[in-house]
PAMARDREN-465289 format. One line per 10 residues: number of its first residue (from 1); their letters; for each residue x, y, z of C-alpha. Coordinates in steps of 0.02 Angstrom, whole numbers, plus 50000, padded with zeros to 5 digits. Example, Ala and Ser with C-alpha at 12.3 -4.5 7.8 and 13.67 -1.06 7.14 Angstrom:
BEGIN
1) as) 50615:49775:50390  50684:49947:50357 .
end
This chain:
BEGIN
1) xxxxxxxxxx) 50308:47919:50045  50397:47757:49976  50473:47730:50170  50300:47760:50236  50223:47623:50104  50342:47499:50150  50302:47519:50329  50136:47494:50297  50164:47341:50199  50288:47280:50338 .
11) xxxxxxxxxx) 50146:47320:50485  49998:47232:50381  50126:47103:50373  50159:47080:50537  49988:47107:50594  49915:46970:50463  50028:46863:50532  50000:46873:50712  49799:46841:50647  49866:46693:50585 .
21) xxxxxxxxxx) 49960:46610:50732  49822:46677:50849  49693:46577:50736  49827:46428:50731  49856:46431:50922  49671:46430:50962  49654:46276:50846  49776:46187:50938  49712:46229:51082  49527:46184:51041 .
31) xxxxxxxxxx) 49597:46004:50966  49713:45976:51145  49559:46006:51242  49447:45903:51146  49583:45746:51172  49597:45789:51330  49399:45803:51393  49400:45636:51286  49535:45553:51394  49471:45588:51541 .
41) xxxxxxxxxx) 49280:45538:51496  49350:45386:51440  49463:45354:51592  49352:45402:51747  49215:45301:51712  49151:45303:51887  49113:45484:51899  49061:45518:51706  48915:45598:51735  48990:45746:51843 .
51) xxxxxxxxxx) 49128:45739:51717  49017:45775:51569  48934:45913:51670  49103:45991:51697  49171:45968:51509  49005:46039:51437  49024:46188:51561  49196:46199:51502  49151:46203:51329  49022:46328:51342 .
61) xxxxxxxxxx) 49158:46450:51446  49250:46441:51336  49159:46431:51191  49089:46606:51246  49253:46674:51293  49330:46627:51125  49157:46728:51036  49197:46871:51138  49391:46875:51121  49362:46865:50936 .
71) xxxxxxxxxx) 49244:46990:50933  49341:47116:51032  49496:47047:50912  49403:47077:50761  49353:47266:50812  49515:47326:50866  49586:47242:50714  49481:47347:50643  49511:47516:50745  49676:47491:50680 .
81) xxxxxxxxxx) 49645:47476:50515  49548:47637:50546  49694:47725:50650  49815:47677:50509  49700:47741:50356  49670:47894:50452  49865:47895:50479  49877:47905:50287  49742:48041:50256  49818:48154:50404 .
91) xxxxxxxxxx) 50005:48142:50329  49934:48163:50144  49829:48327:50218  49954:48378:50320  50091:48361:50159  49950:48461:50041  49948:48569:50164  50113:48634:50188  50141:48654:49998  49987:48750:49987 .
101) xxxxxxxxxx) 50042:48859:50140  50220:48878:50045  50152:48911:49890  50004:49037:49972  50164:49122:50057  50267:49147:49898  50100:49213:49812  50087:49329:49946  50268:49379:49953  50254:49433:49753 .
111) xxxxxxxxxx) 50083:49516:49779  50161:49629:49902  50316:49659:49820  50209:49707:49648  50109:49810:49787  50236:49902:49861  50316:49939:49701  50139:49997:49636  50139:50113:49796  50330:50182:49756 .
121) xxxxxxxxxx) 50272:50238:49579  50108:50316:49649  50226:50403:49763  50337:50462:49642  50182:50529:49519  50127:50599:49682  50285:50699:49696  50290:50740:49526  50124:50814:49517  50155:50921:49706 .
131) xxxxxxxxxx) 50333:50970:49639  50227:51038:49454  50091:51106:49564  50234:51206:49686  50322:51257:49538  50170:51335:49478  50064:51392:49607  50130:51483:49774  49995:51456:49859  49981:51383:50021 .
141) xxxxxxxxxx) 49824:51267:49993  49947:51122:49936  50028:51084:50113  49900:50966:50210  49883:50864:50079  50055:50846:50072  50080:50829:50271  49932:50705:50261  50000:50576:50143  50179:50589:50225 .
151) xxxxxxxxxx) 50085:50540:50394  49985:50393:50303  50130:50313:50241  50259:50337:50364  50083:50266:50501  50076:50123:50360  50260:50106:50361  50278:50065:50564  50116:49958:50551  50197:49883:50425 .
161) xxxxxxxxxx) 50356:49844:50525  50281:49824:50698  50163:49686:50656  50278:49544:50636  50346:49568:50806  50188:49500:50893  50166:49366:50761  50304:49294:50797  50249:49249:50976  50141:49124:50956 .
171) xxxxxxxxxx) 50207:49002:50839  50191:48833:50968  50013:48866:50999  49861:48756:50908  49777:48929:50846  49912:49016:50749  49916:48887:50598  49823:49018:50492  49870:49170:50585  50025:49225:50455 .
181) xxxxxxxxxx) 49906:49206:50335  49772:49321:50388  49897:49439:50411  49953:49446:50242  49781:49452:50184  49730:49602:50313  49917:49688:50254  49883:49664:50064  49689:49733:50099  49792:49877:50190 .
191) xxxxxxxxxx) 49925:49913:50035  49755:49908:49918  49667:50040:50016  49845:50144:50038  49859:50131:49833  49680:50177:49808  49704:50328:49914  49888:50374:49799  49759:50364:49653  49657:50465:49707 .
201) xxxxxxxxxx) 49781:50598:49758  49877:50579:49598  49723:50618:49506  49712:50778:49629  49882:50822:49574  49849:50787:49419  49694:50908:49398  49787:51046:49501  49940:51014:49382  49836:51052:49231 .
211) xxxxxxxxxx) 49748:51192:49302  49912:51286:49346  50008:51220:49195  49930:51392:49103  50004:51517:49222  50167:51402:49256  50342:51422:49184  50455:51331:49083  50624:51340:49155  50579:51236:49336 .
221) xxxxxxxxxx) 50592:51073:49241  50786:51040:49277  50753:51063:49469  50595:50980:49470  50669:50828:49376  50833:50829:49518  50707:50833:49652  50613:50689:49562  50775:50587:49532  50815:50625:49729 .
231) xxxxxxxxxx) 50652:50575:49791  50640:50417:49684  50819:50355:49734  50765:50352:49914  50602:50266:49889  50688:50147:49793  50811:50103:49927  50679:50129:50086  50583:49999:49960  50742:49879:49949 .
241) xxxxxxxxxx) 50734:49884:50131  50557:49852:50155  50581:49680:50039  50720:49626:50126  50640:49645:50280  50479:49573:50214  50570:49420:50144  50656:49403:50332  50503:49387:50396  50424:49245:50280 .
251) xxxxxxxxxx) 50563:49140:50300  50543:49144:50471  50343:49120:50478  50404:48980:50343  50524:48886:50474  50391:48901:50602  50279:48816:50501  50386:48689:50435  50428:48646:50634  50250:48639:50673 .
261) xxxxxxxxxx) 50239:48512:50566  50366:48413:50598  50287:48414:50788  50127:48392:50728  50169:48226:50632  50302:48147:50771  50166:48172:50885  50032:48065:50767  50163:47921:50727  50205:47912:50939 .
271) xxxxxxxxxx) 50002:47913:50972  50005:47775:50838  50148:47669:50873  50075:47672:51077  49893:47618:50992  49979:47481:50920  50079:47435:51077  49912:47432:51142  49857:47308:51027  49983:47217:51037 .
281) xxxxxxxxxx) 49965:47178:51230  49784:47136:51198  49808:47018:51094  49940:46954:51208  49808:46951:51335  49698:46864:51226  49823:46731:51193  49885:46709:51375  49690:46694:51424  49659:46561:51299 .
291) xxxxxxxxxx) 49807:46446:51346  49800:46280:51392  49771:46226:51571  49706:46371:51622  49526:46271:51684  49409:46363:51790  49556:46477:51857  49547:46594:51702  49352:46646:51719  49384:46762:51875 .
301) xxxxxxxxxx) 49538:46836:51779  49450:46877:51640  49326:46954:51732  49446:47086:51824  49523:47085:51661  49374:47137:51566  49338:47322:51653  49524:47334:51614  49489:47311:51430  49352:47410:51419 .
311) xxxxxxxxxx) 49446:47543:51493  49572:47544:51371  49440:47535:51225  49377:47697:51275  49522:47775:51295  49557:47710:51098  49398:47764:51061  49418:47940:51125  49591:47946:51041  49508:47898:50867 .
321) xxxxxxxxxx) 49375:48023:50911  49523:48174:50941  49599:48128:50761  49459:48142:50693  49416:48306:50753  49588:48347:50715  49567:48292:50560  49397:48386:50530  49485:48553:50588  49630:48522:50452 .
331) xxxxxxxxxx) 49506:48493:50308  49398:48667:50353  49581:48744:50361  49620:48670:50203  49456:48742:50147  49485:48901:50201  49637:48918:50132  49597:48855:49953  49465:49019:49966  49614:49122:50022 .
341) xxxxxxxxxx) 49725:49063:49869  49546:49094:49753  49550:49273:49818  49732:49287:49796  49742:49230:49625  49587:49358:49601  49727:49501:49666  49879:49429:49575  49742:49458:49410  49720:49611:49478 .
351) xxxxxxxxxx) 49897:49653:49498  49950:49590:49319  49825:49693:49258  49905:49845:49361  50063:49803:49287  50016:49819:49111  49965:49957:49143  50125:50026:49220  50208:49939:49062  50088:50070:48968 .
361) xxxxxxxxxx) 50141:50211:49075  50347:50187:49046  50300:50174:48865  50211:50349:48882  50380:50404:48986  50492:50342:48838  50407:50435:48720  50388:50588:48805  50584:50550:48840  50586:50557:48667 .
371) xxxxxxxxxx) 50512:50727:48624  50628:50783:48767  50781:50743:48646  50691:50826:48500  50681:51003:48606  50847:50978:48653  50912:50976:48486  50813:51099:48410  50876:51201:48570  51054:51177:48509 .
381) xxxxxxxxxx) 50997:51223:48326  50947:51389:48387  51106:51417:48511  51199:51384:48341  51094:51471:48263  51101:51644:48380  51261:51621:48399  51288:51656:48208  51192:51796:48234  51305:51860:48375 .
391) xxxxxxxxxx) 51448:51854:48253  51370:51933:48126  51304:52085:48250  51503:52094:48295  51538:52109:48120  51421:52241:48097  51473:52320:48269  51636:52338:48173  51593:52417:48020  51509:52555:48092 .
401) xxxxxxxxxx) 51659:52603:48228  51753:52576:48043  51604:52708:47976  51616:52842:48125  51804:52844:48110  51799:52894:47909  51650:53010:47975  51786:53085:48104  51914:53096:47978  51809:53192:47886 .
411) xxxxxxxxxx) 51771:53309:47974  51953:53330:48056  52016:53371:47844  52074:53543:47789  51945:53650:47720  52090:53713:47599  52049:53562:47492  51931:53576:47377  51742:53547:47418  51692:53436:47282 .
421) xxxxxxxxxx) 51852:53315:47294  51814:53288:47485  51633:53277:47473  51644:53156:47313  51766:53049:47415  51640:53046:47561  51535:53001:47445  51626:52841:47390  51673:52810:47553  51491:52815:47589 .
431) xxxxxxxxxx) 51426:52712:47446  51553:52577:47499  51496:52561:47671  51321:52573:47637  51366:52408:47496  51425:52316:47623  51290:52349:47763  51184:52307:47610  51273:52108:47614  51259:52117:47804 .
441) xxxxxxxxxx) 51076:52169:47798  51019:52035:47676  51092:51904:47799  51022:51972:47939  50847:52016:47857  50709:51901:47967  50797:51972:48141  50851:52134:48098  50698:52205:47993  50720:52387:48086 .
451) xxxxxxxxxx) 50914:52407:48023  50846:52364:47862  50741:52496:47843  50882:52601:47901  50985:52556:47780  50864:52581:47634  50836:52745:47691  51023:52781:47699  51031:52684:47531  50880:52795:47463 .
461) xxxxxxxxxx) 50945:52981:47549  51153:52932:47482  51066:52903:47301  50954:53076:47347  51120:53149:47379  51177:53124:47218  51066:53211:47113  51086:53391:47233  51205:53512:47207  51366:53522:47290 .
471) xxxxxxxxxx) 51338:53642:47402  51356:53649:47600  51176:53574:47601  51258:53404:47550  51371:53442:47716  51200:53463:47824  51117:53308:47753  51263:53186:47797  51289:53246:47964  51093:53213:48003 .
481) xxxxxxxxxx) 51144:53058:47912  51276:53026:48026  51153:53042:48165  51038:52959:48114  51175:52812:48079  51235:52845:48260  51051:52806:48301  51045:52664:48222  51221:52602:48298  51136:52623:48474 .
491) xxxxxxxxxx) 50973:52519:48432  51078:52386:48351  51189:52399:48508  51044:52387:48624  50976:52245:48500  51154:52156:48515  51135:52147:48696  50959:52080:48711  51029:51952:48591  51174:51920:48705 .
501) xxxxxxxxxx) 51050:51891:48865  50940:51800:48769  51094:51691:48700  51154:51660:48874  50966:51614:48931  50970:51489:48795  51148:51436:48845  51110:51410:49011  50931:51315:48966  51034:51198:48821 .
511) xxxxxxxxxx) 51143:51126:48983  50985:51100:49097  50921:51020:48955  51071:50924:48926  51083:50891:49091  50904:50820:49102  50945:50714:48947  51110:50643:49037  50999:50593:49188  50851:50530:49104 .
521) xxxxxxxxxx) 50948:50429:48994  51047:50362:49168  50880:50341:49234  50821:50238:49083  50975:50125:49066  50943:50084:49236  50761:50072:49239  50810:49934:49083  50935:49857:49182  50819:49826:49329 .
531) xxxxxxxxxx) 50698:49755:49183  50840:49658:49116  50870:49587:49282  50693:49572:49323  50656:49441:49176  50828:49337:49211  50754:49333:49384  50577:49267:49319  50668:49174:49185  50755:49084:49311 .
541) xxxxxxxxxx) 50592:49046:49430  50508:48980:49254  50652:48865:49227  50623:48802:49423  50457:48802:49419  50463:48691:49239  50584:48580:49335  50466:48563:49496  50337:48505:49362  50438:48364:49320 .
551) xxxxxxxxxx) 50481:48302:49488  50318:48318:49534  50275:48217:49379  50399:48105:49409  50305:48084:49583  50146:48073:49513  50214:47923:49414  50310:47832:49557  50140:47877:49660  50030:47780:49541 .
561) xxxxxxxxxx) 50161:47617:49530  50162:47605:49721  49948:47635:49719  49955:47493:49580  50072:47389:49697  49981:47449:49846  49820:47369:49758  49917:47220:49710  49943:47212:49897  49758:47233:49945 .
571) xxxxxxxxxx) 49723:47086:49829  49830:46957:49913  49789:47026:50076  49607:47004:50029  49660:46810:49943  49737:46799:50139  49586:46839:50227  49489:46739:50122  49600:46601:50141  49612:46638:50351 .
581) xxxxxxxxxx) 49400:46621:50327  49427:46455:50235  49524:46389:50374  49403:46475:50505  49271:46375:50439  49369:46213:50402  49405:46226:50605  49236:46263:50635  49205:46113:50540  49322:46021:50643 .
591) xxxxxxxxxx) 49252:46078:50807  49084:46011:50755  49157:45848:50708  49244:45844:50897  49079:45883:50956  49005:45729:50871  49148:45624:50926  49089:45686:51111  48931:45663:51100  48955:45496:51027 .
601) xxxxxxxxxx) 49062:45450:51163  48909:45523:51304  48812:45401:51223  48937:45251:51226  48972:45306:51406  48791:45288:51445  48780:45122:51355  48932:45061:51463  48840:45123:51610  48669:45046:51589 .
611) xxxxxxxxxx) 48799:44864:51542  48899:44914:51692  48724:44927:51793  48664:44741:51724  48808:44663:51765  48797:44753:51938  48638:44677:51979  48669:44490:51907  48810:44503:52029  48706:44566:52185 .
621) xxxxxxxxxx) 48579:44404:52128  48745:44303:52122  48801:44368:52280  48647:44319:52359  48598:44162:52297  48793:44151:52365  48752:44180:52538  48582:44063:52507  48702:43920:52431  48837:43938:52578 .
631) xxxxxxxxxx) 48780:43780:52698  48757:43675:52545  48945:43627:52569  49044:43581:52438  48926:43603:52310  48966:43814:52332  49151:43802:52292  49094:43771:52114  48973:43914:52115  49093:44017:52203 .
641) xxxxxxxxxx) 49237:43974:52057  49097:44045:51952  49055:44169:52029  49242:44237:52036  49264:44201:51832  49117:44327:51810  49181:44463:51932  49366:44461:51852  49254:44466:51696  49168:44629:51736 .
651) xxxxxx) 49350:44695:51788  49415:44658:51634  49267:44740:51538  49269:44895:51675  49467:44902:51630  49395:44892:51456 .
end
C-alpha cells in the first residue's frame, strides 16, 4: 500500500508538473506572438489594414483553439483523476475482498470439520443404538433402516468427493469468483440435512433401544462395546481422510483465487498505465498544435485531428464506463458475501451450540464410565466373595467323605465288642462331626439355609438319641441318619456345582468387564489426548490470530499516517492549483494588457495613415503646382529643392 502511495504521489507529481510547463509554454507562446503580430504591424505599414485583418483572425483561431484545448485538457485531467481514484477503490475492494474470501473459506473449512465430526458421533450413537437394538431384538424389522442410512452416507460421501472435480474447471472464467463459495454453502446445507436425518434416527434407535432394553440381556455389552470401538476407529480414520482431502481442496480453490487476483489487478494497472500513455500523447498533441509558427497551417490539422480525439475520448469513456461496471459487480459480490459470512456466523452459533452439547454428552459418557468401574468392582467383591464360598463347600465336601468313612468303619467293626462301647463311640464320633458342621454352618448361614436345617435336625435327632435306650433301635436311627446325611451330601454336592458354574459365569463376566474397563479407559485417554491436542491446536490459532490483530493494528496505524500525509499532500496540491489559477489569471491579465497594447497600436496605425494620407495629397498639390511652375524657368529649381526636402521628409517619417 506504501509502494502504491508513493506512486501516486510520484504520478500527481509528474502530472502537476506537466500542467505547469503546458501553462508556461502557452504563455510564452501567447507573449512571442503578441511581439511578433506587433512587429510586423509596425513594420508593413503599407498593407496594415489586411495585416490587422489577418492578426485579429489569428487571434481569434487561436484564441478558440487554446479554449478548446484547455477544455478537453481540463476533462481528461480530470478522467484521470477519476481513473486513478477508481484505481484506489478497485485495489482497496479487491484487497477486502480476498481477506474476506480467505477468512469466509477458513470459516467454512471449521464449520465442516465441526460438521463432519457432528455426523461421526451421530454415526457412532447410531451404531450403538442398532448394535443394543440387535442384541435385543431378533427381529428382522431393523435392516432397511440400517441399509438406508449406509446408502445415504456412502451417496453423501461420493457427492461429497465428486464435486470438487468439476469445480475445479473453471477457475479462469469471470463467473466462478463466488462459485467455491456456493458450494460450501449448498455442502454445509447438505451435512445439516444429513445430521438432522442421524437425529432423527438416533432418536429411533433410541426409542427401540428402550423398548427392548426389558426383554434384553446383560452379558452382550463386551461384544457390543468391541463392535463399537471397531466401528468408531474406522469412522475416525475415513473422517481423517475426508479432512485431509477437504483441506486439499481449499488450498487449491485458495490458490485459484489468489491467481485470479493477481490477473485481475495486472490487468487494471496495464488498462491504466495505457490511459495514461494516452494522456500523455494528448497533451503532446496539444503542445505540438500550439507551437509557434504553426500560422494558418495548423487549423486543417486540427481539424483531422479532432475526429481522432474524439475517437479516443470515447474509447476512454467506454473504458471508465467497464470499471465501473466492474466495479459495481465487485461491490454486489462483496455484498453478497458479507450475507454469506452473516449466515455463516449464524451456523458457526449454531455449531458452538452443538458442541456444548456434545461437551454435555462425554460428560454423561464419563460418568456412566464411572458407574462402569463401580460394577466392576463390586463384580470382583463377589468373585472374592464366591470364591470363599467355594473353599468353604470343599471344606465341607471333606468332612463328610471324613463322616462316611467313620460311618463305614462302623459298620465294618466286630459285633464281639460290646454294644454300648461302639455305639457310645459313634456317638462321640458323631457329636464331634456334627460340632464342627455346626462352625461350618454358621459361616455359611445366608447361602446355605437348607444344610442348616439339616444340621439342626441332625443336631436335634443325635441329642434325641441320647435320651433312648441302647438298644438296636439306636442302630436303625443312625443309619436313616446316615441317609439322610448322604442326602444332604448330594444336595450340597449339586449346590457346590451350581456354585462352581455360577463362579465361572462370574469369572468369565469380571474379565469382559475388565476388559471393557481396559478399553474404555484406552478410549478415554485418547479421546483426552485428542482434546489435549485439540486446545494446543486452538491455543495456537488464538496466539496467531492475537498476533494478526497487531499487524493489522500496526497497519491501521501506518494507514492513518500515510491518509494524514496523503491529506498533507492534497493541501499543497490544492495551494498548487490555486497558485497555477493565480498565474492563469495574472496571464490572462497579461493577454488583456497585449490586447490594449494592439489596439493602441490599430489606432496609432490609423493615425499614421490618415498623416501618411495628408502628406500624400500636399505632395500631389506640390506635384502639380510642379508641373504648373515648370516654364517659369529658374524660378522652379527653388521650388523643386523644396519640393525634394519635403519628400525625403515624408521618407524619413514613413521610415519612422
Amino acid at each position: 500500500m506504501s509502494s502504491w502511495l508513493g506512486g501516486l504521489g510520484s504520478g500527481l507529481g509528474q502530472s502537476l508538473g506537466q500542467v505547469s510547463g503546458s501553462l508556461s509554454s502557452f504563455t510564452g507562446q501567447i507573449s512571442t506572438f503578441t511581439k511578433d503580430m506587433l512587429l510586423e504591424g509596425v513594420e508593413e505599414v503599407g498593407d496594415a489594414a489586411t495585416e490587422l485583418q489577418v492578426s485579429n483572425s489569428k487571434l481569434a483561431e487561436i484564441e478558440a483553439t487554446f479554449a478548446a484545448q484547455k477544455s478537453e485538457y481540463d476533462r481528461l485531467r480530470k478522467l484521470h483523476a477519476e481513473l486513478e481514484e477508481k484505481l484506489e477503490a478497485s485495489e482497496i475492494q479487491n484487497k477486502q475482498q480476498s481477506v474476506e474470501y480467505r477468512t469466509l473459506l477458513q470459516q467454512k473449512d471449521v464449520e465442516i470439520s465441526h460438521l463432519k465430526a457432528r455426523q461421526s458421533a451421530l454415526h457412532e450413537d447410531v451404531q450403538k443404538l442398532q448394535q443394543s437394538a440387535q442384541s435385543a431384538s431378533t427381529g428382522p424389522a431393523v435392516l432397511p433402516v440400517t441399509t438406508t442410512s449406509s446408502i445415504t452416507t456412502s451417496s453423501s460421501a461420493s457427492t461429497f468427493l465428486s464435486r470438487p472435480s468439476g469445480s475445479h474447471q473453471g477457475f479462469h472464467s469471470d463467473e466462478v469468483d463466488l462459485s467455491d463459495v456456493i458450494w460450501s454453502q449448498q455442502e454445509i446445507n447438505r451435512l445439516s440435512t444429513e445430521v438432522m436425518r442421524l437425529e432423527s434416527e438416533v432418536a429411533h434407535w433410541r426409542r427401540m433401544s428402550q423398548a427392548s432394553s426389558a426383554a434384553g440381556s446383560g452379558n452382550g455389552d463386551q461384544g457390543e462395546i468391541l463392535k463399537l470401538q471397531r466401528t468408531i476407529k474406522e469412522l475416525r480414520e475415513e473422517m481423517s481422510r475426508e479432512v485431509d482431502e477437504h483441506q486439499h481442496e481449499l488450498a487449491a480453490v485458495q490458490d485459484a483465487q489468489r491467481q485470479k487476483l493477481a490477473d485481475f489487478t495486472r490487468r487494471h494497472r496495464e488498462e491504466l498505465a495505457e490511459y495514461e500513455e494516452r494522456i500523455e500523447e494528448l497533451e503532446e498533441q496539444i503542445q505540438s498544435g500550439l507551437s509557434p509558427g504553426g500560422g494558418q497551417t495548423s487549423s486543417p490539422s486540427d481539424a483531422s485531428r479532432l475526429p481522432e480525439l474524439q475517437k479516443t475520448i470515447l474509447s476512454l469513456q467506454e473504458a471508465a464506463e467497464q470499471q465501473e461496471k466492474q466495479l459495481a459487480d465487485l461491490s454486489a459480490r462483496l455484498e453478497e458475501a458479507q450475507r454469506e459470512q452473516a449466515s455463516l456466523q449464524l451456523e458457526r452459533n449454531d455449531a458452538q451450540e452443538e458442541n456444548a452439547e456434545l461437551l454435555q454428552n462425554y460428560t454423561r459418557l464419563q460418568a456412566s464410565v464411572a458407574e462402569l468401574q463401580t460394577r466392576v468392582q463390586e463384580q470382583e467383591g463377589k468373585s472374592l466373595q464366591k470364591a470363599h464360598l467355594d473353599h468353604e463347600i470343599q471344606t465341607l465336601r471333606n468332612n463328610l467323605i471324613a463322616a462316611e468313612k467313620e460311618l463305614e468303619r462302623l459298620k465294618n467293626l466286630p459285633e464281639t465288642e460290646p454294644k454300648e462301647e461302639v455305639e457310645h463311640a459313634d456317638i462321640l464320633e458323631l457329636n464331634t462331626i456334627i460340632g464342627t458342621l455346626r462352625e461350618e454352618k454358621d459361616v455359611l448361614e445366608k447361602e446355605k439355609f437348607q444344610l442348616q436345617e439339616m444340621l439342626k435336625m441332625a443336631e436335634q435327632q443325635t441329642i434325641s438319641s441320647k435320651n433312648e435306650d441302647e438298644s438296636g433301635e439306636s442302630r436303625e436311627d443312625l443309619m436313616v441318619e446316615l441317609q439322610r446325611r448322604e442326602k444332604a451330601l448330594r444336595a450340597t454336592e449339586e449346590e457346590r456345582d451350581t456354585l462352581m458354574c455360577e463362579l465361572e459365569e462370574l469369572d468369565r463376566q469380571n474379565q469382559e468387564a475388565t476388559q471393557h474397563m481396559i478399553s474404555v479407559k484406552e478410549q478415554l485417554s485418547g479421546q483426552l489426548k485428542e482434546s489435549e491436542a485439540e486446545l494446543a491446536r486452538l491455543t495456537a490459532e488464538l496466539n496467531i490470530t492475537k498476533d494478526q490483530k497487531k499487524t493489522l493494528d500496526q497497519e491501521l496505524e501506518t494507514q492513518k499516517e500515510k491518509i494524514s500525509q496523503s491529506a498533507f499532500t492534497l493541501n499543497d496540491l490544492h495551494m498548487s492549483k490555486q497558485q497555477l489559477e493565480r498565474t492563469v489569471s495574472e496571464l490572462k491579465d497579461k493577454l488583456g494588457h497585449a490586447q490594449e497594447q494592439s489596439r493602441e497600436s490599430r489606432r496609432e496605425i490609423t493615425e499614421l495613415k490618415k498623416i501618411l494620407q495628408e502628406r500624400e495629397e500636399r505632395l500631389s498639390s506640390a506635384r502639380a503646382e510642379l508641373d504648373q511652375a515648370r516654364g517659369r524657368g529658374s524660378e522652379a529649381l527653388g521650388t523643386e529643392e523644396e519640393l525634394a526636402g519635403k519628400e525625403r521628409s515624408c521618407q524619413t517619417s514613413k521610415e519612422n
